[in-house]
N, C-alpha and C positions, 0 to 999 in steps of 0.2 A: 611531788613537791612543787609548789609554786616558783615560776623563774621572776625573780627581782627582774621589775625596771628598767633598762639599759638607758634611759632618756632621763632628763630631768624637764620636770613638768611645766614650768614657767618658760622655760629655754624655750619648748615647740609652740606651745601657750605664741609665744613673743612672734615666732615664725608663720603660725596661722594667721597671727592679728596682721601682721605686714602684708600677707597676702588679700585676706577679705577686704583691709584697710583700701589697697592698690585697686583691687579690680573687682570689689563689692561681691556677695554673697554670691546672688544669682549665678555669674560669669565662674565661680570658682568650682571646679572639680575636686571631687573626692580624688582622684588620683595626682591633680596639679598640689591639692592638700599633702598629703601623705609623700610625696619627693622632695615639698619644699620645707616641711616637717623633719625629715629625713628619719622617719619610722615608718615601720610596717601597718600595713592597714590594716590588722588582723589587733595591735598594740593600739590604734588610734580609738576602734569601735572599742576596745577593754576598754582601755582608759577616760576615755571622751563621749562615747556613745554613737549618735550618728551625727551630722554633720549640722544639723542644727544645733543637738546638746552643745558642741565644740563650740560653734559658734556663738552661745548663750555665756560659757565660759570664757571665751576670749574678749566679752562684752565686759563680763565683769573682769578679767583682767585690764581691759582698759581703764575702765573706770576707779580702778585704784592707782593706775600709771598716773593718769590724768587729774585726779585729787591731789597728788603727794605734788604735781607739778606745781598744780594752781595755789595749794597753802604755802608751798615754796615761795612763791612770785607774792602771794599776795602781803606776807610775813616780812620781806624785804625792806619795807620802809613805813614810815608812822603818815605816811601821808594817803588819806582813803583816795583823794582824787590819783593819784599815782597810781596805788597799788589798784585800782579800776584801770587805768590807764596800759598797765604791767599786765592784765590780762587779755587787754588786745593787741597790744603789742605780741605776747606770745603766739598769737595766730600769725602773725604775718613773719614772723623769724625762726620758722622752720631749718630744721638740719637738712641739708642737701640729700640725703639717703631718707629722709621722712617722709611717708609720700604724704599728701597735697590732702587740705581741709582736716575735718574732724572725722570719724569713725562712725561717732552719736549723729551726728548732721547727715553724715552719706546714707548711713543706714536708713534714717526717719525720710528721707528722700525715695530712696529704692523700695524700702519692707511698710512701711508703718501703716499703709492700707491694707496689707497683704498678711498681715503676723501681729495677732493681736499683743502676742508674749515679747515682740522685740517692742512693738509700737509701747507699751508698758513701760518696758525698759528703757526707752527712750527719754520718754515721757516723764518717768522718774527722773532723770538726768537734768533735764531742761528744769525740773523743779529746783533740783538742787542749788542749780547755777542762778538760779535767781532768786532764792533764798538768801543766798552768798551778796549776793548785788545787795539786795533789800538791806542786809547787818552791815554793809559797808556805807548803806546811805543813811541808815538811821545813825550811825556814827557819826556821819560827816557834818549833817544836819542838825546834833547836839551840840558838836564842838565849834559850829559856825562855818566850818571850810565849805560844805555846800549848802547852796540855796534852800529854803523852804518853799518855794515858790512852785514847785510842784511837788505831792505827794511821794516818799518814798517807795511806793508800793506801784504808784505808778510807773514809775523811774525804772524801778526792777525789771518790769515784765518791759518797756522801753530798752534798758541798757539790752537785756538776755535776748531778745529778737534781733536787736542792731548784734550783736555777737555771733549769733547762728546766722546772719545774713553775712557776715566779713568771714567765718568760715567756708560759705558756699565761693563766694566770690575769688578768694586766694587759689580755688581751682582753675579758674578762669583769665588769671594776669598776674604777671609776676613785675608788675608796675607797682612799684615799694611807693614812689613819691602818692601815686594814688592811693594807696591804700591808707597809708599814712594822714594823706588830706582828707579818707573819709573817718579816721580814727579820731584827727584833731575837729572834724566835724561833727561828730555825732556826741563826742563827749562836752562841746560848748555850753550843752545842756547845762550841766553841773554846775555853772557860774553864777 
């Protein structure tokens, strides 16, 4: 007879992500995995596979963490330049126990020459989020709040770069007024 479970799958899911999050793939051991999981490693290979499977799976638990965040923030208010605004804000107003940057950004940093399957995965992500850029600019640029003066499509891959740039940077200085000065700078664009 098959023994049920003793974990619930998202729970460890949450506990690998903080860990690879903290100290990147490479740095992380199967055994720092499996104590900070607080399962057996015998239960991590059932369930997860080996240590990359896990980590392809904690990718995409991220990336439904991090969707449900961003249509939250983005859904907040009728205003596109805001709710663009409200996504880089969310980079820099991390919870104190969050560690530091993005997940998508640290990984494409460390793996993406290295693993063509995360670099994919990556890669996918960055599309997404500038897909997302794109529909809030073609909106903006209907209703008149933003400019036409540069192309929406340019603007996107514009905004999604200055984004993946203030994620690397947040690792690097916990100087809010700066960060803040490059947020109200980069988005002058939009005017």
């Amino acid at each position: 007879m098959a023994r049920s479970k003793e974990f619930e799958i998202n729970a460890v899911l949450d506990k690998a992500m903080d860990l690879f999050w903290r100290q990147g793939y490479e740095k992380t051991s199967i055994q720092e995995l499996v104590t900070h999981m607080g399962i057996h490693r015998r239960s991590m290979y059932d369930t997860f596979g080996d240590k990359h499977d896990l980590f392809m799976d904690v990718m995409n638990r991220y990336k439904t963490m991090i969707e449900t965040k961003i249509n939250n923030r983005v859904h907040q208010t009728n205003s596109v330049k805001m709710a663009i605004r409200q996504l880089f804000e969310m980079t820099i107003s991390k919870e104190d126990d969050q560690p530091k940057g993005c997940l998508f950004v640290n990984t494409a940093v460390e793996l993406a020459l290295l693993d063509s399957e995360v670099a994919a995965k990556v890669h996918e992500e960055f599309l997404v989020t500038e897909k997302l850029f794109y529909e809030l600019l073609v909106s903006g640029q209907q209703t008149g709040e933003i400019s036409r003066q540069h192309s929406a499509e340019n603007l996107s891959i514009y905004l999604n770069n200055a984004w993946v740039g203030l994620r690397v940077l947040v690792k690097t200085t916990n100087d809010k007024e700066k960060l803040e000065s490059l947020i109200d700078t980069t988005l002058a664009i939009l005017n």
